[in-house]
N, C-alpha and C positions, 0 to 999 in steps of 0.2 A: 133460767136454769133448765127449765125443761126442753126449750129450743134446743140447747145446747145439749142435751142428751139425746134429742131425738137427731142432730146432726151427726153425735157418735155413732147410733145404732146406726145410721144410715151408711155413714165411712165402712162401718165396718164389714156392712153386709156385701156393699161396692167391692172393699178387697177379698172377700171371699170368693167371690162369684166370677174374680177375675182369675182366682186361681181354681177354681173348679174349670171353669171355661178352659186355660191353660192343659189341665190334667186330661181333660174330655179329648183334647188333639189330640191322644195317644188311646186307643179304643183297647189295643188289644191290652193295655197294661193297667186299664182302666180292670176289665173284665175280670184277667189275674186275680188281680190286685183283691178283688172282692170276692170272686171262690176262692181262694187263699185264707182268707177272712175263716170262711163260713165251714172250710174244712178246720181248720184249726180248732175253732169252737164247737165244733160238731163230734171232735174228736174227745173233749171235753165231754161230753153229754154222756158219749157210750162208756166213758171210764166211771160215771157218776151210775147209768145202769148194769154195770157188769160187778158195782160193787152192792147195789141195794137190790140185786137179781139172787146173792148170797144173805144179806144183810135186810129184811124188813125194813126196820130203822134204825135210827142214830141219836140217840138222846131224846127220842119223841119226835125229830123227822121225818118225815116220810120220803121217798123219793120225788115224786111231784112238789114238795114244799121246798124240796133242796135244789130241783129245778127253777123254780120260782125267784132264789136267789140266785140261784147262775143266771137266768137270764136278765136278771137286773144290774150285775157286775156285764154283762154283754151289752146291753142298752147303753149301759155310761162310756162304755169304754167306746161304744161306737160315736155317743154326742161327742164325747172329749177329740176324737179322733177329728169326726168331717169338721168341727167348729174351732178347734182347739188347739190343731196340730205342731202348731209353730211353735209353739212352748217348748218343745223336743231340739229345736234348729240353736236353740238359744246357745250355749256352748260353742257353737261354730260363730254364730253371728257374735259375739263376747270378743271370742278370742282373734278373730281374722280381722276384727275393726270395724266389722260389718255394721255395726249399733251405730258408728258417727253419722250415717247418713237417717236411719230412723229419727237422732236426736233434733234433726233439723229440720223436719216437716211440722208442722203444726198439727199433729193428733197424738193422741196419748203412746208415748214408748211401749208401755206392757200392752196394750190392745193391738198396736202398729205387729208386736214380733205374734204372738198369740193366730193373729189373720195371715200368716207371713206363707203359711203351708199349711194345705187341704187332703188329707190322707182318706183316700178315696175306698179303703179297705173299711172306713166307717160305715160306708152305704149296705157292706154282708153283714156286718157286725148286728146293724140294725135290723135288716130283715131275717135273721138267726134269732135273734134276740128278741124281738118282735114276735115270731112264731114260737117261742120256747113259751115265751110270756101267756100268750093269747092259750095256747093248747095248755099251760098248768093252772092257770086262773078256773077254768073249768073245770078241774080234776082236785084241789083241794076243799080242803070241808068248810069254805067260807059262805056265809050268804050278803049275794050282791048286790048294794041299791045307789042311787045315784049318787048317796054322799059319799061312800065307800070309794067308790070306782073315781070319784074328784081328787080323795084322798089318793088312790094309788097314782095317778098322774103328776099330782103335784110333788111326790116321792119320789118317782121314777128321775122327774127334771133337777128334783133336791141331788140325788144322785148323782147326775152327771157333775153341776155344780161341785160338789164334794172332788170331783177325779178330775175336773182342769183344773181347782182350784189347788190340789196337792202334787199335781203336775209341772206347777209355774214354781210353786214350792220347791221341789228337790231339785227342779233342775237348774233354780237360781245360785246352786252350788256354782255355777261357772263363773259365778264373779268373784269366788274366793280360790276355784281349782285352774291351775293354768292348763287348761287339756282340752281339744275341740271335742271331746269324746263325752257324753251325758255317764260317765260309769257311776255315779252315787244315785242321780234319777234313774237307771235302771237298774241298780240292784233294791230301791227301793220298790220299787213298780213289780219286780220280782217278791217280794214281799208281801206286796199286795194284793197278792193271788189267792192268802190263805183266809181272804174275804170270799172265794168263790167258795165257800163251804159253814155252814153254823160254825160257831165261834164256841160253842161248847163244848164243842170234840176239843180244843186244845187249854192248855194249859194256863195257871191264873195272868202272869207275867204275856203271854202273847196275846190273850185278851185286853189286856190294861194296853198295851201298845198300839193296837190296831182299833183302839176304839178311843182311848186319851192321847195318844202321841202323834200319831199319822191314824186319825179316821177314817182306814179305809171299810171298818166293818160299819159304818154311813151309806155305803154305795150300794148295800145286799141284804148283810143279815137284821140290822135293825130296822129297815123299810120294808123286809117281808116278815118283822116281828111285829111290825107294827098293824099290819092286817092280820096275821095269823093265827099272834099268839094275846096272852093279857100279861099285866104285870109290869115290871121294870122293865123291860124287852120293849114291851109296845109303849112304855113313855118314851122312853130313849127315839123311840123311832119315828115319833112324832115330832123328835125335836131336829129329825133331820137338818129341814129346810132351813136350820137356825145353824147346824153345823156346814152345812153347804154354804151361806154367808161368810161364816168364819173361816172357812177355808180360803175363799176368795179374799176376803181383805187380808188375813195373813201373806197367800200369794205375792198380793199385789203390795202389800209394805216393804216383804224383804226385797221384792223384786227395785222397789223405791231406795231403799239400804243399798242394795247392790252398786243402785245406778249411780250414787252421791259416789263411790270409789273407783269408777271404771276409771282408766287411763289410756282407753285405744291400746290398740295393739304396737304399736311406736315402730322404730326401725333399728 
């Protein structure tokens, strides 16, 4: 058993690295590709300062604390992205037929499409994300000691965990939607935005959704509840790494569901 996992991680890290290597043959788009990233999210940051440069706080946030979770929805969304990518190809690979050749190698389908594509836009995301992190972890009122600082790492990776795993999720809509297009995975993932912000600012209904339905407030606000604040907030946030589990074996059942009905693309 354990051979055999360690021969997965190894597959997998192989196809990754084959398409990182791939990506790198193109510098200049490499480059793009990652200040594109970091302007994007950076553009994020001054809308979050230009409203708490009016605004003190927001239900007892602070601005640094709400940076705290932006840069943790930036962190996952960069692991989902350089680790993850292929989840997004799924739709094309579904409907073009593309999947009978996956099915015939001997390694797992869902891991085969998941390594399939390496979005090189992860690598700003992380270092945006990384410096948001590093510069607000200083700045809010928490005191740091080793088990702390274990805990927010092990959060951070529950996070990403949570955003491939609700990635593989939406976009196994392609085995039901006849369309090369992911349009249900992206208007979810649009959705999922309204994790870059405390979940108290909105209403009972969009919290029940974003935290029981599609967990995306798992990725942000209850991993930086879980250092910042006490109470319900910080249970829930400790229980991340348990909803990042659930995410992933959800993923990967319906993605199993899916697979039991494919039919190729026929003629």
């Amino acid at each position: 058993m354990v051979a055999e996992v360690r021969r997965t991680l190894r597959l997998y890290r192989r196809l990754l690295g084959a398409h990182i290597r791939a990506t790198l043959e193109y510098e200049a788009d490499f480059w793009i590709l990652s200040l594109a990233a970091v302007l994007v999210q950076g553009i994020g940051v001054l809308f979050l300062w230009a409203i708490f440069n009016s605004i003190p706080e927001i239900n007892g946030w602070r601005f640094w604390d709400v940076v705290l979770i932006y840069a943790l929805v930036v962190l996952a969304e960069g692991l989902s992205v350089l680790f993850a990518q292929g989840a997004w190809t799924l739709a094309v690979t579904v409907n073009f037929g593309q999947l009978d050749a996956l099915l015939m190698r001997p390694f797992p389908p869902v891991l085969q499409v998941l390594s399939s594509q390496v979005g090189m836009n992860g690598l700003g995301n992380l270092v945006l994300g990384s410096g948001l992190l590093i510069t607000a972890v200083g700045r809010v009122d928490v005191h740091w000691n080793p088990g702390r600082i274990a805990l927010g790492v092990l959060l951070v990776i529950a996070a990403a965990g949570v955003k491939i795993g609700l990635n593989l999720l939406t976009n196994c809509a392609a085995f039901w939607l006849r369309s090369p297009y992911s349009m249900f995975a992206f208007s979810m993932h649009s959705f999922g935005e309204l994790a870059r912000f405390p979940i108290t600012i909105y209403g009972l209904g969009v919290r029940i959704a974003i935290t029981a339905v599609l967990p995306y407030a798992f990725m942000s606000y209850y991993p930086a509840a879980a250092i910042l604040s006490d109470g319900t907030a910080r249970l829930l946030g400790l229980l991340t790494p348990v909803v990042a589990l659930y995410c992933l074996w959800l993923g990967a059942t319906v993605f199993r569901y899916g697979l039991s009905r494919y039919e190729s693309s026929g003629h």
